[in-house]
C-alpha positions as CSV (number, residue, x, y, z in Angstrom):
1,X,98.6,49.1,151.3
2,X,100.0,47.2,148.2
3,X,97.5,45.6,146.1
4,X,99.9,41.8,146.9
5,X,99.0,42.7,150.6
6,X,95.1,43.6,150.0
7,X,94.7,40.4,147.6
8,X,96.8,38.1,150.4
9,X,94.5,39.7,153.1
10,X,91.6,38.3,150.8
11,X,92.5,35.0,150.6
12,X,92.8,34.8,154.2
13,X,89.6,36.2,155.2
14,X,87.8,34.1,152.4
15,X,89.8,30.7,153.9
16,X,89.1,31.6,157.6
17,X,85.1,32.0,156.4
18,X,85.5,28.4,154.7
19,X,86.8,26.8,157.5
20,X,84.3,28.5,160.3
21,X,81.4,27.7,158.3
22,X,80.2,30.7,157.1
23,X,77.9,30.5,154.1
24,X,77.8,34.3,153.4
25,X,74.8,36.7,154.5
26,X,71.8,34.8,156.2
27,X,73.5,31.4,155.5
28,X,74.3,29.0,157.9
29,X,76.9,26.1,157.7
30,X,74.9,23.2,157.3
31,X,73.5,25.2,154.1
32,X,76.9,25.1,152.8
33,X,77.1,21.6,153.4
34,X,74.1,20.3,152.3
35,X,75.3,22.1,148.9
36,X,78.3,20.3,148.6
37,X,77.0,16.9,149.2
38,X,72.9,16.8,149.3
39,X,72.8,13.5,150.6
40,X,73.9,14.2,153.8
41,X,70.7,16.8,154.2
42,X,68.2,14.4,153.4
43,X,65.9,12.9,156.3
44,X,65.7,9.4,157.2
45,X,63.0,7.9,159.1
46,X,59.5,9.0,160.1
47,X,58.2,12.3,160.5
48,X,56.5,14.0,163.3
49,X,52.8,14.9,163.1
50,X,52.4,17.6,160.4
51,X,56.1,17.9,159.8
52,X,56.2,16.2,156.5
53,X,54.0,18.9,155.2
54,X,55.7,22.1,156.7
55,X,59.2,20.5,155.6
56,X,57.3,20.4,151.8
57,X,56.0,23.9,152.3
58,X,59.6,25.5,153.2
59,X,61.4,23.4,150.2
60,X,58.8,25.0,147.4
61,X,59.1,28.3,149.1
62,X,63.3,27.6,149.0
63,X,62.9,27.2,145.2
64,X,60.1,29.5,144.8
65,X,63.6,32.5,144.4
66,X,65.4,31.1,142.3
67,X,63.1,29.8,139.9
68,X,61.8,33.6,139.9
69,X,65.5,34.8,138.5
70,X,66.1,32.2,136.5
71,X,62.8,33.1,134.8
72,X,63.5,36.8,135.0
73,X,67.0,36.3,133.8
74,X,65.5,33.9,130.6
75,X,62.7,36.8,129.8
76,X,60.2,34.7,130.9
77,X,57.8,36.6,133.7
């Protein structure tokens, strides 16, 4: 295969991931969405009984990895 054929192979994979959604390993479309325009993640309206608090407890635990390497990568531990 010529490198022009593997690069245009490339392209097309990455665009046919794009469109479908795909966010990668363990990602999910709305992930990819809600990281291109935030807004349209956040919740409006009332929560059910005790979901306020797990919704809390899954965003600290989302930033929980990448605060860890952005301290690792700033030499902080």
């Amino acid at each position: 295969m010529s490198a022009q054929l593997v690069g245009r192979l490339s392209v097309a994979l990455f665009l046919v991931a794009v469109v479908s959604g795909c966010s990668g390993p363990g990602g999910s479309s709305r992930s990819l969405e809600c990281r291109w325009d935030p807004d349209s993640c956040m919740h409006e309206g009332s929560y059910e009984p005790g979901e306020e608090e797990y919704a809390e407890k899954e965003a600290k635990d989302l930033n929980r990895e990448p605060a860890r390497k952005l301290r690792r990568k700033s030499g902080w531990w």
